[in-house]
C-alpha positions as CSV (number, residue, x, y, z in Angstrom):
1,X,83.6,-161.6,19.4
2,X,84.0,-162.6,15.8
3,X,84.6,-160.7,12.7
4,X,81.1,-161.2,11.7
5,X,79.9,-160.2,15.2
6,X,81.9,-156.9,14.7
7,X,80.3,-156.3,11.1
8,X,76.8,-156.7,12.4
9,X,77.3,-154.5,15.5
10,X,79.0,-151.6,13.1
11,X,76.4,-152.2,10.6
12,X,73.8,-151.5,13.6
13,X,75.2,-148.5,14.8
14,X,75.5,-147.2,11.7
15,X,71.6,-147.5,11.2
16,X,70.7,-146.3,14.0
17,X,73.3,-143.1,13.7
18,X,70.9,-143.0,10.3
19,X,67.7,-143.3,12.6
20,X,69.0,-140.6,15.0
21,X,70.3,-138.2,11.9
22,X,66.9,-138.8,10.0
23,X,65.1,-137.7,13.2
24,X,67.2,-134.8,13.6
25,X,66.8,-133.9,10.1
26,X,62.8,-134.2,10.8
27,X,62.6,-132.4,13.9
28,X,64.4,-129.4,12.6
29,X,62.2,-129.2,9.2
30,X,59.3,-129.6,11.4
31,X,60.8,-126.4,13.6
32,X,61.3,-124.6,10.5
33,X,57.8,-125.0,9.4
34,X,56.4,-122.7,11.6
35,X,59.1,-120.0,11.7
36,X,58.4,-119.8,8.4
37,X,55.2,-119.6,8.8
38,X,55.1,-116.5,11.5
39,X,58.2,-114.5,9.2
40,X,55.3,-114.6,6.7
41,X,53.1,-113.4,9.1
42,X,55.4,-110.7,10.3
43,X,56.3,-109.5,6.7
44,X,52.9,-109.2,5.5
45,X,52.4,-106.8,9.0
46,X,55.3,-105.2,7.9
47,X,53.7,-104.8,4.5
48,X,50.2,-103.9,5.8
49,X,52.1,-101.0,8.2
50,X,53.9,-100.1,5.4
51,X,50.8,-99.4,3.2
52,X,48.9,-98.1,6.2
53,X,51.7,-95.7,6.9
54,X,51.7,-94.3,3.2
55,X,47.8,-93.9,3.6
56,X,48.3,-91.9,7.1
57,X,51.2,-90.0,5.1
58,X,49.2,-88.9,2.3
59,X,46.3,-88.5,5.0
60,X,48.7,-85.8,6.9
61,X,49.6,-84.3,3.6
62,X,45.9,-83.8,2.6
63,X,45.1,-82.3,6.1
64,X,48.5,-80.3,5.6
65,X,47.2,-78.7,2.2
66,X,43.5,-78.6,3.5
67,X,44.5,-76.8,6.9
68,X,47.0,-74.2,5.4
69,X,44.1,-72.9,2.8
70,X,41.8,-72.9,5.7
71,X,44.5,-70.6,7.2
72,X,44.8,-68.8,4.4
73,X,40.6,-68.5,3.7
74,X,40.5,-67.4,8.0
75,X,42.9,-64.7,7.5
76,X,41.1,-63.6,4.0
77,X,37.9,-63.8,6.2
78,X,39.9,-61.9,9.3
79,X,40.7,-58.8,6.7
80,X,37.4,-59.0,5.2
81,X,35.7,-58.8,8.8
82,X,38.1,-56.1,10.1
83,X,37.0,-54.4,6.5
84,X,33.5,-54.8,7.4
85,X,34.3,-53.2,10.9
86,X,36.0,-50.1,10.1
87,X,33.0,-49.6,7.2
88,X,30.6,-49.8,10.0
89,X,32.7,-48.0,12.2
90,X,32.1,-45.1,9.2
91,X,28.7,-45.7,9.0
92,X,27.6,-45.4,12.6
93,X,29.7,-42.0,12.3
94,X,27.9,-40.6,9.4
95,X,25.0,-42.1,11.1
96,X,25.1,-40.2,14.0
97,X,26.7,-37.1,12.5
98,X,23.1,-37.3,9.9
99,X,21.3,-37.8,13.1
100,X,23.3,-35.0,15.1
101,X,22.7,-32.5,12.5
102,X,18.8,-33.4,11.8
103,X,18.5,-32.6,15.6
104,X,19.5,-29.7,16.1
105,X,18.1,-28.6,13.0
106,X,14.6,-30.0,14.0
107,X,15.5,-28.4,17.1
108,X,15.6,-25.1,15.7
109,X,12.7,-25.3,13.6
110,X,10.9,-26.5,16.8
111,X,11.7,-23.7,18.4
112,X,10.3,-21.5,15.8
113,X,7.7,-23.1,15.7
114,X,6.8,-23.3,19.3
115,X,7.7,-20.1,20.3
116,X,4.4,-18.8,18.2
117,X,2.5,-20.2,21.4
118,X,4.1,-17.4,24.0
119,X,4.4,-19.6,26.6
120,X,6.6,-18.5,30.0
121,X,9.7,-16.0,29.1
122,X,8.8,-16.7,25.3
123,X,6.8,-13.7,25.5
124,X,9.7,-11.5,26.0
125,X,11.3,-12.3,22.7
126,X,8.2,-10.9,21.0
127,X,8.9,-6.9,22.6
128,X,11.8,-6.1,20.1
129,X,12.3,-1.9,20.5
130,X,16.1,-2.6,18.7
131,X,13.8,-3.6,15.3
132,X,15.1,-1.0,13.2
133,X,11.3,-1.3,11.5
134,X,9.5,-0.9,14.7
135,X,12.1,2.3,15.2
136,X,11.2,3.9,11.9
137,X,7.5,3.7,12.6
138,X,7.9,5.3,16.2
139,X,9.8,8.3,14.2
140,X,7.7,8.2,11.6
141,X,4.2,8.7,14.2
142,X,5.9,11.0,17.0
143,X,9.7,12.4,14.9
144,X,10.6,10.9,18.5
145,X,11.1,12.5,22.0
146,X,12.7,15.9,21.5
147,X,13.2,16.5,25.3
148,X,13.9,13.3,26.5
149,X,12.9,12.9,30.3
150,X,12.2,16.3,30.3
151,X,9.0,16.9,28.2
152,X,6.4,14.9,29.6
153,X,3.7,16.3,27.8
154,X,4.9,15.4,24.6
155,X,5.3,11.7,26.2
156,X,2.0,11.7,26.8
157,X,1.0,13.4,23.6
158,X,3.2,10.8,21.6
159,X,1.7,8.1,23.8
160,X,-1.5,8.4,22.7
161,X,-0.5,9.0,18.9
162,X,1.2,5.3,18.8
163,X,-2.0,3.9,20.3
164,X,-3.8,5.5,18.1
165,X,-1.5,4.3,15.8
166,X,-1.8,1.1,16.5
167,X,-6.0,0.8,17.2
168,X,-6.4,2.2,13.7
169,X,-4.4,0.3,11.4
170,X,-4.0,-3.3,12.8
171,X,-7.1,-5.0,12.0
172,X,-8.1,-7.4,14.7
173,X,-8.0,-11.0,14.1
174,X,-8.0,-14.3,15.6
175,X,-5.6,-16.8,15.6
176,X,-5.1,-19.7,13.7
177,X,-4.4,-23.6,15.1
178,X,-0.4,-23.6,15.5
179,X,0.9,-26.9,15.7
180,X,2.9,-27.5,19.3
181,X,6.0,-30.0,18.1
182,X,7.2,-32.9,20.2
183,X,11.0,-33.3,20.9
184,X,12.7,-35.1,18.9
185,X,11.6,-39.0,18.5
186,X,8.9,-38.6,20.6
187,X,5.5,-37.7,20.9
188,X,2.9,-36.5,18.6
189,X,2.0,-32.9,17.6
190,X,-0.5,-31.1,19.5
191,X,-2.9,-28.1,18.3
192,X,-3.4,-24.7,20.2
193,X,-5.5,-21.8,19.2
194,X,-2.6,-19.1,19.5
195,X,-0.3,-17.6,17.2
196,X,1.8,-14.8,18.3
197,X,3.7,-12.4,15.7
198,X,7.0,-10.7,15.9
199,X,6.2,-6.9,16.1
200,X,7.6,-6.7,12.3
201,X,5.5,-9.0,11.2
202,X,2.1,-7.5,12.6
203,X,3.0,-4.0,10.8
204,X,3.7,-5.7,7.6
205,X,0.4,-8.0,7.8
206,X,-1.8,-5.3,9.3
207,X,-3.4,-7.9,11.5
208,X,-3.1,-9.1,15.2
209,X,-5.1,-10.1,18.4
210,X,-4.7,-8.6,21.5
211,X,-0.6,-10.0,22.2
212,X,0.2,-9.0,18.7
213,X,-1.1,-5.7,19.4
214,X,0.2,-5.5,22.8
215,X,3.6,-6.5,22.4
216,X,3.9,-3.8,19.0
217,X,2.4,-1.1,21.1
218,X,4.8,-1.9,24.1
219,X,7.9,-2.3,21.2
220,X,7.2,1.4,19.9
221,X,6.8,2.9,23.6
222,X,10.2,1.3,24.7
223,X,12.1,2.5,21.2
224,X,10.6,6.2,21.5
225,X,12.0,6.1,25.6
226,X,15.2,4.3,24.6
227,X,14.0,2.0,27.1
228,X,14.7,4.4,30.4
229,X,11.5,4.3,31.7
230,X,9.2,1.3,32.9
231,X,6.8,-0.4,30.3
232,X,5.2,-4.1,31.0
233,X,2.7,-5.6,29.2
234,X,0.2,-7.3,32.0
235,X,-1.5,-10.6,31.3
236,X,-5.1,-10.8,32.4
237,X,-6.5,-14.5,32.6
238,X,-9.9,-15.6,32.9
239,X,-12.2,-18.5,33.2
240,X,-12.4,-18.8,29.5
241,X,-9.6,-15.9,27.2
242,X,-6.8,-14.0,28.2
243,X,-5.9,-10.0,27.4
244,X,-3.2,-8.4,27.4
245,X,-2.5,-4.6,27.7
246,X,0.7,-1.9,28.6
247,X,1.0,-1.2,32.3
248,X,2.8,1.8,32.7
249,X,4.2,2.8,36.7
250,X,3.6,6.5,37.1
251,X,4.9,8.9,40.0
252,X,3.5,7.9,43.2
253,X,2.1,4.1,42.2
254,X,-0.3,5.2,39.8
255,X,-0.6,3.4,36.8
256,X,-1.6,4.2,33.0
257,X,-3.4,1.1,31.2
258,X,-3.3,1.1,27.0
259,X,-5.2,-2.1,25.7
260,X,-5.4,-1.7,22.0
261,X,-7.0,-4.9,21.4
262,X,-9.4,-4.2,24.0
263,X,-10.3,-0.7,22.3
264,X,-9.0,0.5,26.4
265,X,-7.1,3.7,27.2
266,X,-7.4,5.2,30.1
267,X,-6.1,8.8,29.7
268,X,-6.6,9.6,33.5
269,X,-3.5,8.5,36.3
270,X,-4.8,6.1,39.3
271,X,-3.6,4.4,41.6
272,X,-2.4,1.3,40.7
273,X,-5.2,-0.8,42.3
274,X,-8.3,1.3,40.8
275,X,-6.2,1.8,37.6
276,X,-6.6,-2.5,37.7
277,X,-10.0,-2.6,39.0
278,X,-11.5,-0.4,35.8
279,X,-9.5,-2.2,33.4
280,X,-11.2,-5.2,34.9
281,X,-14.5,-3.8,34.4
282,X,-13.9,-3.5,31.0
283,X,-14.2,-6.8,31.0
284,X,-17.8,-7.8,32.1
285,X,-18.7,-11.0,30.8
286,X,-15.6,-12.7,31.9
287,X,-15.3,-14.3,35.3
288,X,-12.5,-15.0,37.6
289,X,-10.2,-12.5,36.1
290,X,-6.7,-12.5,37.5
291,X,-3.5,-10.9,36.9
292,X,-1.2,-13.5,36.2
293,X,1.9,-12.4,34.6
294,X,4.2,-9.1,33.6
295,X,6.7,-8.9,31.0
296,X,9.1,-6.8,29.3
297,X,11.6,-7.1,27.1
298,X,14.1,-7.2,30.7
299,X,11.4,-8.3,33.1
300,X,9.5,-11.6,33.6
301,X,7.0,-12.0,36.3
302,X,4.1,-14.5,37.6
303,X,1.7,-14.1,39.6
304,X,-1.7,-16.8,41.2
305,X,-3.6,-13.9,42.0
306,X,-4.2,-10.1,41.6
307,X,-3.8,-9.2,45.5
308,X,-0.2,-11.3,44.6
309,X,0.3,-9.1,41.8
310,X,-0.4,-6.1,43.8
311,X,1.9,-7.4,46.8
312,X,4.7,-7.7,44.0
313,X,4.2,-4.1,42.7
314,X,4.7,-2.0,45.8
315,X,7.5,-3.4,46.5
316,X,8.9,-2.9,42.6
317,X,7.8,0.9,42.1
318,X,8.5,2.9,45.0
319,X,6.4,5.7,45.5
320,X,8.3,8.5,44.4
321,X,9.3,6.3,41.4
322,X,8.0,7.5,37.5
């Protein structure tokens, strides 16, 4: 091979070393191209993250600040309810104390009200012979019993001086509508036709129907005896008004009726079952009269019928009894 040959072949490879360098040159720009393309990529993620992770920081900051004055706003609310709670709490207590008190004193007054009707044992309140009035007008009519259980003359003489006592100087009136009170809450208030007086009160008012007569009369009779010997007031019932009247039990079941309402003494000692019948007959216009009840101050008795009544007393006064 010639000099020339050898020129031509180096000259050759040297181009094509070129060729092969300019192609690697090439293939590596056009590799770069794209990695440069996706590290853009990836830095503007990184930037976007980064921006979106200062947003969610602030974010959490925000909801940091906004939850711990809602914490703070819940507990001021927690202290204002428990606040409102133990005022309540207090109210409902004064409530119920206001409420306590206005019972019982409605109570009270509804039972001084009602017991103006006499109904069942209420009649026994209205005998009072421990009245220190009712005691000065039974010394004032008789100077009192001077032989006590001894003298029964002057009994019977002092008797009939405190129903006289009584006949002649309370006037004889009827009652006015009392009103009947409900309990408490409930109901509505009724009307009834009676109106029975303390003892005490029918001396100082002068007036009285037949149980504010009765129950004075039977007062004075138990204060002049000390009350040692027997004195009811009877209840008579009828179809259309009730009377009342002292029974008094004498020696051998006789009886002594005073009605001072009724204008009704009888002075003469019966048995017990015609001493009834006349004070019955007293009575003429009414129908279907019964006994029905006996009261003292210490006694309280009821009765559906007179032969019931009479059952009852037989066995209460013995025969040999005052």
């Amino acid at each position: 091979m010639g000099k020339d040959q050898l020129s031509q072949l180096s000259s050759n490879s040297m181009k094509l070393l070129a060729i092969i360098a300019a192609g690697l040159v090439t293939g590596s720009l056009l590799a770069y191209i794209p990695m440069s393309q996706q590290n853009a990529q990836l830095q503007g993620s990184i930037i976007a993250l980064q921006l979106e992770r200062e947003q969610l920081r602030t974010q959490v900051q925000n909801l940091t600040r906004l939850s711990n004055a809602l914490e703070q706003q819940n507990e001021a609310l927690q202290e204002e309810k428990d606040d409102l709670q133990d005022e309540n709490r207090f109210l409902n207590n004064q409530l119920t104390s206001i409420r306590t008190k206005l019972e019982d004193w409605y109570s009270t007054l509804r039972d001084a009200v009602n017991i103006r009707l006499g109904e069942g044992q209420d009649k026994q309140k209205f005998i009072t012979p421990d009245d220190q009035e009712i005691n000065n007008l039974m010394r004032t009519i008789t100077g009192g019993w001077s032989e006590e259980g001894k003298n029964w003359y002057e009994f019977w003489q002092d008797l009939q001086f405190m129903y006289s006592w009584v006949a002649d100087n309370i006037e004889d009136s009827h009652d006015s509508p009392t009103p009947v009170l409900p309990k408490f809450g409930s109901g509505v208030v009724d009307w009834r036709m009676h109106y029975w007086r303390y003892p005490s009160e029918t001396i100082s008012q002068g007036i009285g129907d037949s149980e504010d007569q009765t129950t004075l009369l039977c007062s004075l009779i138990l204060a002049y005896n000390g009350g040692k010997y027997i004195a009811w007031i009877i209840e008579l019932k009828s179809d259309s008004a009730d009377h009342l009247a002292v029974a008094l039990p004498v020696e051998g079941q006789e009886m002594c009726i005073l009605d001072p309402g009724g204008n009704y003494y009888d002075r003469k000692f019966k048995n017990y079952r015609d001493a009834i019948k006349d004070w019955l007959k007293h009575w003429p216009f009414e129908t279907n009269l019964q006994i029905t009840c006996i009261f003292s101050n210490t006694e309280y008795e009821t009765f559906s019928t007179t032969e019931e009544f009479y059952d009852w007393y037989i066995r209460r006064v013995p025969t040999e009894s005052t």
